[in-house]
C-alpha positions as CSV (number, residue, x, y, z in Angstrom):
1,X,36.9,-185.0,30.7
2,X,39.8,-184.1,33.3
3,X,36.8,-184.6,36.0
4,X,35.7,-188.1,34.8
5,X,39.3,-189.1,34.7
6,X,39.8,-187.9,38.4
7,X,36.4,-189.7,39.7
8,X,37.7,-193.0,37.7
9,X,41.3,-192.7,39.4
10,X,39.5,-191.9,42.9
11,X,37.4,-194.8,42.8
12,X,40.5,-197.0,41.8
13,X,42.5,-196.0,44.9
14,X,39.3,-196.2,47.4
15,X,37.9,-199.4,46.0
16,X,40.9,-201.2,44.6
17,X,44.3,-200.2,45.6
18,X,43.2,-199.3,49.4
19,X,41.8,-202.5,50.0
20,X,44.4,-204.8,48.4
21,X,46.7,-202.2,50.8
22,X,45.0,-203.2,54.1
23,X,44.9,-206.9,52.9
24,X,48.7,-207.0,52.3
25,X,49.3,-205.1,55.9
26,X,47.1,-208.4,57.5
27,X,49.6,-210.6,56.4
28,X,52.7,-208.8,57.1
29,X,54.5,-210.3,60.1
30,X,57.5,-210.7,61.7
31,X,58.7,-214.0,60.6
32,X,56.9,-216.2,57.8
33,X,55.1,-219.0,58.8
34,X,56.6,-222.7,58.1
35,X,54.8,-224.9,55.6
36,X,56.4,-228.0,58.0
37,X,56.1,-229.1,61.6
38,X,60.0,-227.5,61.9
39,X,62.7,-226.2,59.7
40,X,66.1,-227.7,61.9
41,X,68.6,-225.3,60.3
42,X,71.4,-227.1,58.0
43,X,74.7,-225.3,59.0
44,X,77.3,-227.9,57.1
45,X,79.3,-225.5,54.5
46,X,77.4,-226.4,51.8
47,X,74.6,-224.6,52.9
48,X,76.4,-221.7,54.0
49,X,76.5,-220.9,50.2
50,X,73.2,-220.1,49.7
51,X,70.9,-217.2,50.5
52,X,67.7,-217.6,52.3
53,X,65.3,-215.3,54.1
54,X,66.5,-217.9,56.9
55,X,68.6,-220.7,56.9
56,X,67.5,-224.2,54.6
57,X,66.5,-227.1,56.4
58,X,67.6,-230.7,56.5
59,X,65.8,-233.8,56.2
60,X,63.5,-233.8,58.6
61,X,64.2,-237.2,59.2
62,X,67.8,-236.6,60.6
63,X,66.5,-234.1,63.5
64,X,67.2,-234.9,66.7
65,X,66.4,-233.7,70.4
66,X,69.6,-231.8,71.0
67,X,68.6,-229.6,67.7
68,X,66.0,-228.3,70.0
69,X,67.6,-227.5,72.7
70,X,70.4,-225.2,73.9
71,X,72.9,-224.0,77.2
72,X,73.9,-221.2,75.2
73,X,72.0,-219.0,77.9
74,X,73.3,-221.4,80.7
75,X,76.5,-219.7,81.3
76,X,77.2,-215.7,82.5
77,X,79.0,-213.5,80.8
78,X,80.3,-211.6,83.7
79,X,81.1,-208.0,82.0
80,X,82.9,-205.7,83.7
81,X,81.6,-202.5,85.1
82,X,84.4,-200.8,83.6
83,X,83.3,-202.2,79.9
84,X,81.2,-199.5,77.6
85,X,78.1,-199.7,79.2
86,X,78.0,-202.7,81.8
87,X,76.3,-205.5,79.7
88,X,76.9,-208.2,78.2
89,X,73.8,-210.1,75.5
90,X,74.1,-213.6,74.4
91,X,71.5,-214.1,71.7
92,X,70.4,-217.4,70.6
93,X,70.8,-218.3,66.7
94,X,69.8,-221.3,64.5
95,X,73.1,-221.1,63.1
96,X,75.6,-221.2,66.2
97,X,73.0,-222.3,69.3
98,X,69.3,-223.5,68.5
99,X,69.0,-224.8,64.9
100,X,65.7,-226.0,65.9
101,X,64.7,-222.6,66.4
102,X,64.7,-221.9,62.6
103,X,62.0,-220.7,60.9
104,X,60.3,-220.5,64.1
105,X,59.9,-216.5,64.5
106,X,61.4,-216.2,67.7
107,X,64.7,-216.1,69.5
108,X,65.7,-215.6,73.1
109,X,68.5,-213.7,74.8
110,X,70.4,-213.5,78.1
111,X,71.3,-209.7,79.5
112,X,74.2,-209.9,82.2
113,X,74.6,-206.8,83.7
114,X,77.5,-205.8,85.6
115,X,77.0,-203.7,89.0
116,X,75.3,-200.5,87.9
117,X,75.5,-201.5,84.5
118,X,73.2,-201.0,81.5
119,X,72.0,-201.7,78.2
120,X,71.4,-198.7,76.1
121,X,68.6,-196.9,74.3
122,X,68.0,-199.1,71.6
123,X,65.7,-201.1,69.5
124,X,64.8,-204.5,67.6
125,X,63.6,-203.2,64.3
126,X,62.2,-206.5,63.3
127,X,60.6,-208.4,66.7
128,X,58.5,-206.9,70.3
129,X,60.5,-208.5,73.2
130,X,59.3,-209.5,76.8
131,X,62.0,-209.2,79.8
132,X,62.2,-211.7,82.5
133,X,65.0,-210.8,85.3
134,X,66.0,-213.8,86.7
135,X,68.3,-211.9,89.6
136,X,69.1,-208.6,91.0
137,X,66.5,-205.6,90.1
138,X,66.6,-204.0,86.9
139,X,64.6,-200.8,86.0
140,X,63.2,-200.9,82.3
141,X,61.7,-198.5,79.9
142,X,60.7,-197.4,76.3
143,X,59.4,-194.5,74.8
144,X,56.9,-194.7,72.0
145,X,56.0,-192.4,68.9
146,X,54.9,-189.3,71.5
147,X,57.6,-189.4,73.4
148,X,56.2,-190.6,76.8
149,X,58.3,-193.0,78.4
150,X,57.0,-195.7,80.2
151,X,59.4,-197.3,83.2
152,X,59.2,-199.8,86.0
153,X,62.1,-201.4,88.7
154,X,61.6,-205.2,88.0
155,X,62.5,-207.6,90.7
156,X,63.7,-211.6,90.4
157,X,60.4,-213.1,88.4
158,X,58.7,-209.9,87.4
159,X,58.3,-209.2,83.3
160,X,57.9,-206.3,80.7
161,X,57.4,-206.0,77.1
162,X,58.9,-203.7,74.9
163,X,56.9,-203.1,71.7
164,X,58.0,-203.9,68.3
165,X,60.7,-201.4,67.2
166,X,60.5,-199.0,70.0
167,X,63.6,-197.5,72.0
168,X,64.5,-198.9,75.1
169,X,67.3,-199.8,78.1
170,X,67.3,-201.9,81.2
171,X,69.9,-200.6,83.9
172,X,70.9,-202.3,86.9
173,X,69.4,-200.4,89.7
174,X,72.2,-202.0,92.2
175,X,75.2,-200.7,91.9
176,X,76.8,-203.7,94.2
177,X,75.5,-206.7,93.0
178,X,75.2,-208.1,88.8
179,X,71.7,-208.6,87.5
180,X,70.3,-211.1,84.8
181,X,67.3,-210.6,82.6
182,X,66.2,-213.1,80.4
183,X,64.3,-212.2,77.3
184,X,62.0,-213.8,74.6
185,X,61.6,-212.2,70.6
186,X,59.4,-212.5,68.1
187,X,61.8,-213.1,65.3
188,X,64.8,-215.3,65.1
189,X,66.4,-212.4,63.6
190,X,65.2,-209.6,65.7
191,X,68.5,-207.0,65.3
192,X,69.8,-204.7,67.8
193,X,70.8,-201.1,67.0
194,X,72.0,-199.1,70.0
195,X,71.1,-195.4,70.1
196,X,74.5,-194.1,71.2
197,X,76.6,-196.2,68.7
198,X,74.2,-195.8,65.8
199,X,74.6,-191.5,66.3
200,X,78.2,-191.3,67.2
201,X,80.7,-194.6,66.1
202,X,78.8,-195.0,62.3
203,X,81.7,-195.6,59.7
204,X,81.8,-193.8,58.0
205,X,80.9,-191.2,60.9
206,X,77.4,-189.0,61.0
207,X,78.8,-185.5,59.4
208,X,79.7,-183.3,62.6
209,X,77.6,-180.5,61.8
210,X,74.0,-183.2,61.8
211,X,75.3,-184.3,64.9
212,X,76.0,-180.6,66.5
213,X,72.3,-179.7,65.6
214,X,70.5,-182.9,66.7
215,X,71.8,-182.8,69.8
216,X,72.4,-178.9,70.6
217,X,76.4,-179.5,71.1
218,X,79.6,-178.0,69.6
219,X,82.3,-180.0,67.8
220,X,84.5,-180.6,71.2
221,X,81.5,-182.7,72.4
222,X,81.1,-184.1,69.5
223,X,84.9,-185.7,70.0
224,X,84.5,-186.0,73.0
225,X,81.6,-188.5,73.1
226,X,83.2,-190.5,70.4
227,X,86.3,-191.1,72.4
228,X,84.1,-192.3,75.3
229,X,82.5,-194.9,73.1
230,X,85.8,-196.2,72.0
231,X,86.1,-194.1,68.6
């Protein structure tokens, strides 16, 4: 009896559930897709109120040509070596800069990078990213699920993608001159969660001891690295 109940429960998970698994994981991406030509995001106060996996639209009727366009990435940010880190990232949003964008599954985002500047470890947990430096020379990276790190010094014009969710930094390879990378993503939410601030300025903070054994360092370090990142 205990058999034929283990063959029946086998053949449900290989023949049912499996499949219906692997269909579900086809349709998984990283933004929906829009049952309209466009969604222009409604920002008026009103809307503000309610909760969407994205913003609501408005009447397609009232969009315009300026919906669909931005200079939000027009303009440098000019951060200063001295800053944490070097950079500055000015991400576009249907909300504040492109409400044309919405809905649209992607975003795009300017990298200023002071002098010897650079952007962090980190990662997009919801969007893959291409890089576009648009002046200086920048070298790039990210390490996937093995651990093998895969780099190249990009010059004005040149391009890299960073897959979906894995860790990675650009770094201005000049220490005398800013450099600016332009970059498209797949979602128009991608996220950004920096390795350095995500392990040592949480609140409330990563217990000392977890950090002391992830990284092989005592307290004093500890305290030490949090003070250099502004904690």
């Amino acid at each position: 009896m205990r058999a034929a109940a283990e063959r029946a429960a086998s053949i449900i998970t290989h023949r049912i559930l499996f499949p219906l698994f692997l269909f579900a994981a086809t349709l998984c991406k990283s933004d929906p897709d829009l049952l309209l030509d466009y969604c222009v995001a409604d920002t008026s106060a009103a809307a503000a109120s309610l909760h969407f996996n994205g913003l609501p639209c408005i009447d397609p009727a009232s969009a315009r040509a300026e919906h669909f366009a931005t200079t939000a990435l027009s303009r440098s940010t000019n951060p200063s070596p001295a800053a944490l880190f070097g950079f500055n990232a000015t991400v576009t949003s249907p909300a504040t800069s492109l409400p044309g964008a919405n809905a649209q599954g992607l975003a795009m985002a300017r990298v200023d990078l002071a002098p010897g500047g650079v952007a962090p470890p980190h990662t997009h947990p919801r969007a893959s990213e291409v890089a576009v430096v648009l002046d200086g020379s920048v070298l790039v990276g990210f390490a996937d699920t093995s651990y093998r790190l895969y780099t190249q010094l990009l010059r004005a014009g040149e391009a890299f993608v960073f897959p979906k969710g894995m860790v990675h930094f650009m770094h201005n390879a000049d220490v005398a001159a800013p450099a600016v990378v332009l970059s498209g993503l797949d979602s128009q939410n991608p996220g950004a969660q920096l390795v350095p601030l995500s392990a040592f300025r949480t609140e409330p903070p990563v217990p000392e001891e977890v950090l002391e054994k992830a990284f092989k360092i005592h307290g004093q370090d500890v305290h030490r690295i949090q003070r250099n990142l502004g904690g």
